[in-house]
C-alpha positions, 0 to 999 in steps of 0.5 A: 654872736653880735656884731662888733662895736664897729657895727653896734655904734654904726649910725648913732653919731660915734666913730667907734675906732675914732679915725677921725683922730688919726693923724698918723700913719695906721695899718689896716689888715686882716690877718689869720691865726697866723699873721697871714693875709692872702693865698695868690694874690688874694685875701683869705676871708671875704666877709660882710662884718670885716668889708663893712668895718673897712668901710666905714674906718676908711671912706673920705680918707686916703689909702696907701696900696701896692699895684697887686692890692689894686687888682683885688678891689672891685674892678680893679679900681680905686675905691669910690670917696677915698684918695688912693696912693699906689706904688709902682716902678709902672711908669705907664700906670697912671695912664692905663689906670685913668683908661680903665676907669673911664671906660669902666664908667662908660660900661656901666652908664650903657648899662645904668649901672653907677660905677665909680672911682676915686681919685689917685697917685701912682708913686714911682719909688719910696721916696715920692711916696713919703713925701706925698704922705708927708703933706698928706699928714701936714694937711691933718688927713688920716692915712691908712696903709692897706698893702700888700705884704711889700708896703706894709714891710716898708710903711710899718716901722712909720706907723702909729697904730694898726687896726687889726682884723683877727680871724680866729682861723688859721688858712690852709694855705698862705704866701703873704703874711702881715708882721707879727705885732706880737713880737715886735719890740714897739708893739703894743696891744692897746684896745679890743675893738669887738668881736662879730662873725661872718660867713666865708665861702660857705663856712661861718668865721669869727673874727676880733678887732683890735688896735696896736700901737707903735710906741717909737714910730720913725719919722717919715723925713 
């Protein structure tokens, strides 16, 4: 099967998913046959296709992720050319966080290897978060919530879209679920983003693209 629309227009001038009219607050997951997105405090697919449509939606934007989606990224670490809001009660948070990238930075340069990491915010409660989101959205910056399952529970009901990733697999084994867009009252499927498949531990999945929109998203204040 090709790549997605995602992949096949990827270097031809076109944003595909067009994120850079988003102006809303947008969800971003990948969710199984079931709504399901992670196994203890891990994804359940890791594959190529669905790494690279993350990447190319979300870089030079910024991001809104939970403590616990942090520590699945790559070393831990904000993603490099994105700004990161994490939400926390970790008072120290931001302290250890900036000690973990510099010395990240420092490994990596004794061992010429370029590691980097972009800028963040840890927000201590709800509240702080909605408000940096609301200057953010004031500034015209497209936001993406990313999780875990806690912050999309409490950032959906504002969001205008989603940006859904469907395995078409159901896991084994799940204990953090994405909400079913299907069942919800203002909930639409709007648009099928394509299709691609990808290889996961060994085993080739497929997966569909597609986008949601909340016809009666809440206001943030």
């Amino acid at each position: 099967m090709s790549d997605s629309i995602l992949e096949q227009t990827a270097g031809q001038g076109v944003c595909p998913c067009h994120c850079c009219q988003f102006r809303g607050l947008t969800a971003v997951a990948a969710v199984d046959a079931n709504w399901a997105i992670g196994r203890d405090e891990e994804l359940l697919f890791r594959t190529r296709p669905d790494m690279r449509h993350f990447q190319r939606l979300t870089t030079g934007h910024t991001l809104v992720i939970g403590r616990k989606t942090l520590a699945t990224l790559p070393r831990g670490l904000p993603l490099a050319n994105r700004y990161t809001l994490i939400l926390s009660r970790n008072p120290d948070l931001a302290n250890e966080l900036t000690r973990e990238v510099e010395a990240a930075i420092a490994e990596g340069r004794e061992k010429g290897i370029n590691v980097a990491a972009g800028n963040f915010s840890v927000c201590g409660d709800t509240e702080s978060l909605k408000a940096e989101i609301a200057v953010l959205q004031a500034m015209g910056e497209a936001v993406f919530v990313c999780g875990g399952a806690s912050v999309y529970r409490l950032l959906l009901p504002y969001c205008h879209e989603a940006i859904i990733t469907h395995y078409h697999h159901a896991a084994d084994e799940a204990d953090a679920f994405f909400p079913d867009l299907a069942r919800l009252r203002h909930w639409r499927l709007t648009e099928n983003l394509g299709e691609a498949e990808g290889t996961h531990e060994g085993s080739v999945v497929r997966m569909s693209f597609h986008r949601y929109t909340n016809t009666r998203p809440l206001a943030l204040f």
